[in-house]
C-alpha positions as CSV (number, residue, x, y, z in Angstrom):
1,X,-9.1,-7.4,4.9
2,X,-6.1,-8.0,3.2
3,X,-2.8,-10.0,3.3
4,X,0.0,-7.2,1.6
5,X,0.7,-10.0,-0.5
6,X,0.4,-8.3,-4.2
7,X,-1.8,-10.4,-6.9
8,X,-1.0,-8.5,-10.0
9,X,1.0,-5.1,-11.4
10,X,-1.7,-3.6,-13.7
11,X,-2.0,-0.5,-15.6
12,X,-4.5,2.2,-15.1
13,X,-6.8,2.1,-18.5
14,X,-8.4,5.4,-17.8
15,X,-9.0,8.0,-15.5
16,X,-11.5,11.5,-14.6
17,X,-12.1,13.5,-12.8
18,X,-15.6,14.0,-11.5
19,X,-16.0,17.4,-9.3
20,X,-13.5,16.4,-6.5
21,X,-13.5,13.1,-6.8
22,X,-11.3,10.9,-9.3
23,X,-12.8,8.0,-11.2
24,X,-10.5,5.3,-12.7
25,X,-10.0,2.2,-14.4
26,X,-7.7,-1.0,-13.7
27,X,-7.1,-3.8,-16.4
28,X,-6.3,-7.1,-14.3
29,X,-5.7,-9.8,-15.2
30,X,-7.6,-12.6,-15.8
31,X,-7.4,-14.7,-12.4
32,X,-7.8,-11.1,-10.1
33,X,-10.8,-10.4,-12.8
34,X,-12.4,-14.0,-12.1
35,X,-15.5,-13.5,-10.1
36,X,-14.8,-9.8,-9.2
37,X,-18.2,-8.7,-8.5
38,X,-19.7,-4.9,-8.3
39,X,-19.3,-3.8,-4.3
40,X,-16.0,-6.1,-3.8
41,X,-13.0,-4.7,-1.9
42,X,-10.3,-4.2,-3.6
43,X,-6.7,-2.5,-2.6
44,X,-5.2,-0.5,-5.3
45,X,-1.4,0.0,-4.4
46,X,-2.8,-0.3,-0.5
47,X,-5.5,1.5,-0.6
48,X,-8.9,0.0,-0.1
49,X,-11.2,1.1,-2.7
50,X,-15.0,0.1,-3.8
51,X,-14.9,-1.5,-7.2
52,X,-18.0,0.0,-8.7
53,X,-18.5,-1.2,-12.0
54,X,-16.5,-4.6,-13.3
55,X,-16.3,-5.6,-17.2
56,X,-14.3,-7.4,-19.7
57,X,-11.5,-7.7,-16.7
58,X,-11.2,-4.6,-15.8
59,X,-12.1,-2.8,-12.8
60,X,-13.6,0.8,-12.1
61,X,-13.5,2.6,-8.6
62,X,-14.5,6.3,-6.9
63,X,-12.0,8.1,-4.9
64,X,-12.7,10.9,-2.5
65,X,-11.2,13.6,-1.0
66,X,-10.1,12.0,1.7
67,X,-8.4,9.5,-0.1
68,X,-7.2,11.3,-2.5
69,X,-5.4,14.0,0.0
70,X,-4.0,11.3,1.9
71,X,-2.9,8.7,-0.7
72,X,-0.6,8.6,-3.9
73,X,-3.9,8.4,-5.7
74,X,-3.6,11.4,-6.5
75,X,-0.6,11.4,-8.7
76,X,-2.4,8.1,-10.8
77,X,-2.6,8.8,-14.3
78,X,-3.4,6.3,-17.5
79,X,-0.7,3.3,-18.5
80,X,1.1,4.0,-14.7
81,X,0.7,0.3,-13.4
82,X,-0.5,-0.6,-9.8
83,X,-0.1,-3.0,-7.0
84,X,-3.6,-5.3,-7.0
85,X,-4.9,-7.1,-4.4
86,X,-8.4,-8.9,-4.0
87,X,-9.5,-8.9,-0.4
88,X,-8.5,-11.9,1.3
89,X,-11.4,-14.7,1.4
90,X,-11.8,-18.0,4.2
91,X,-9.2,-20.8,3.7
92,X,-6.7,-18.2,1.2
93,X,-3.0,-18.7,2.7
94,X,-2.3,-16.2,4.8
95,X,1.4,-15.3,3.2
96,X,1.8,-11.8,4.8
97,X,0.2,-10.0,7.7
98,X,-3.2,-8.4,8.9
99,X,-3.6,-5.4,6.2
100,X,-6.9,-3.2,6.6
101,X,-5.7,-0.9,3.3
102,X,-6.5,2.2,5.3
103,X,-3.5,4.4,4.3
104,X,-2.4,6.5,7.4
105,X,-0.6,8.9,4.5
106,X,2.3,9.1,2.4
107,X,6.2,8.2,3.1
108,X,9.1,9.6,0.8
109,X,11.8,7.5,-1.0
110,X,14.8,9.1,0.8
111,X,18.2,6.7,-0.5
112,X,18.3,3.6,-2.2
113,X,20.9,1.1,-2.8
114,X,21.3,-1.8,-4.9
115,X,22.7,-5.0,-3.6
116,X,23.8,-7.7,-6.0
117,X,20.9,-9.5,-5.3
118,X,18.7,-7.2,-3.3
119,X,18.2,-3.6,-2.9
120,X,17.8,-1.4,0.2
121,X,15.5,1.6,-0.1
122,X,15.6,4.2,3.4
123,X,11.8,6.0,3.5
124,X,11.2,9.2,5.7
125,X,7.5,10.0,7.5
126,X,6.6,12.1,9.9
127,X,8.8,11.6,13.0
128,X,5.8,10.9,15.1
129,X,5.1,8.0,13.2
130,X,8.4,6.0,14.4
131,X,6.5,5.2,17.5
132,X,4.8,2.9,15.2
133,X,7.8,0.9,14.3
134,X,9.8,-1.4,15.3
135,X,12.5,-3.5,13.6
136,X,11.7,-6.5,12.3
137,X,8.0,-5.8,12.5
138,X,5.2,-5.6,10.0
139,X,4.6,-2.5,7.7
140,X,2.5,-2.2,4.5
141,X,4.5,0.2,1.6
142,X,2.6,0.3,-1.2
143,X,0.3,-2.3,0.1
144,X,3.5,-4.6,0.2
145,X,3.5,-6.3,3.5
146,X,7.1,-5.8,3.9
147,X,9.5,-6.6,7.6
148,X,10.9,-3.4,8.8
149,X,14.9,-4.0,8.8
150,X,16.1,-0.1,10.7
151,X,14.6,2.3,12.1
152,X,16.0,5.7,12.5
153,X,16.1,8.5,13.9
154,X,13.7,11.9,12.3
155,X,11.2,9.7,11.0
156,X,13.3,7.2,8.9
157,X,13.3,3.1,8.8
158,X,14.4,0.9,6.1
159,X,13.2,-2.4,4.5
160,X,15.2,-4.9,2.1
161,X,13.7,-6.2,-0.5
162,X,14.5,-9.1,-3.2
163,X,14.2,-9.6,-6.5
164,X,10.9,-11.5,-6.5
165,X,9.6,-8.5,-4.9
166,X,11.2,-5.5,-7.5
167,X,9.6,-8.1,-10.5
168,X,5.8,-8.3,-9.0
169,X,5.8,-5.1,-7.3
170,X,5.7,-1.1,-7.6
171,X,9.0,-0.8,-5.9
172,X,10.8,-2.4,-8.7
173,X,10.6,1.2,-10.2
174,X,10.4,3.3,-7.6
175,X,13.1,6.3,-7.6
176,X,14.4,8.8,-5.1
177,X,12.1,10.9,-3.8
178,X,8.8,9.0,-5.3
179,X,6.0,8.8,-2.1
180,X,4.7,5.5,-1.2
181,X,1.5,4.9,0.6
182,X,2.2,3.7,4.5
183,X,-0.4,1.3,6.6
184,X,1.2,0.3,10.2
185,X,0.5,-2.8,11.9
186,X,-2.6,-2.1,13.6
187,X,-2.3,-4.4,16.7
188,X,1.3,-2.4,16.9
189,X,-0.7,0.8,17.0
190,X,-3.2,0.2,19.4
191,X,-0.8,-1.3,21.7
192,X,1.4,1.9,21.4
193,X,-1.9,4.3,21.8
194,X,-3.4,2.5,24.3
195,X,-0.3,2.7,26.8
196,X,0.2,6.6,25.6
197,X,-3.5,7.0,26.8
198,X,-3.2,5.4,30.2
199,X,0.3,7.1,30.9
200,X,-1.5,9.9,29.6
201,X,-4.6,9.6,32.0
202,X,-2.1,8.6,35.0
């Protein structure tokens, strides 16, 4: 489990491919490297991956697939910096909300616009995902636990961010039309599936 609240911005040192999967390296830092062990949980720009090898502070993990269909892992390639997080542990402060790092799929960059001291970036998913959201509730972007500010009509919602967030995060370079990985709040989701099932079953 993780919190959405990003531990380091750290660049992709190398990366394969190895049949259909992909195969790639993360330099941390030295206090997400500290005790990383082989089999740890990590979540690579929200994605929960396996780190399978750990050395001189840097990090190696196998993507599949399925991952790599449904993630922006896909589009990774070496020096491009990521989102870090080390899975959350007993007595950490819990600074953001429940994050699983199962990516439901990919959200566009659709506007964004620059406050003087924030910016407001517009996303668009699939418009049966709005169901999912709700404004001022919990979405991970990115693995960024973030509070949802609108949400629009044909699969469109918004989020503000400040500067704290642009400086330690992905989204500080984000452009139009870039994809983002999405993660909805999950007791959001079963709430909203288990009502469609019963309505469904009535």
């Amino acid at each position: 489990m993780f919190t959405g609240i990003v531990k380091g911005l750290c660049p992709i040192e190398k990366l394969s491919r190895q049949g259909e999967n992909l195969k790639f390296t993360v330099s941390l830092t030295p206090e997400l490297a500290h005790s990383l062990e082989e089999g740890a949980s990590v979540a690579i720009d929200g994605v929960c991956l396996t780190a399978v090898e750990v050395k001189n502070n840097t990090v190696t993990f196998d993507a599949i697939p399925e991952t790599i269909q449904k993630t922006t892992l896909k589009y990774l390639s070496e020096g491009k910096k990521v989102n870090v997080e080390r899975s959350v542990r007993i007595g950490d402060e819990i600074g953001g909300h429940n994050v699983s790092g199962h990516v439901w799929g990919t959200a566009t960059i659709s506007e964004i616009q620059a406050g003087e001291n924030h910016r407001v970036i517009q996303f668009s998913c699939p418009s049966d995902w709005i169901k999912y959201l709700f404004p001022k509730g919990f979405i991970a972007i990115d693995g960024i636990s973030l509070t949802l500010v609108d949400v629009l009509p044909e699969g469109r919602f918004t989020v503000h961010l400040i500067p704290e967030t642009l400086r330690r995060t992905t989204l500080g370079f984000k452009k139009k039309n870039d994809l983002v990985n999405l993660e909805f709040d999950t007791q959001t989701q079963t709430i909203v599936d288990s009502v469609e099932r019963y309505l469904q079953s009535r």
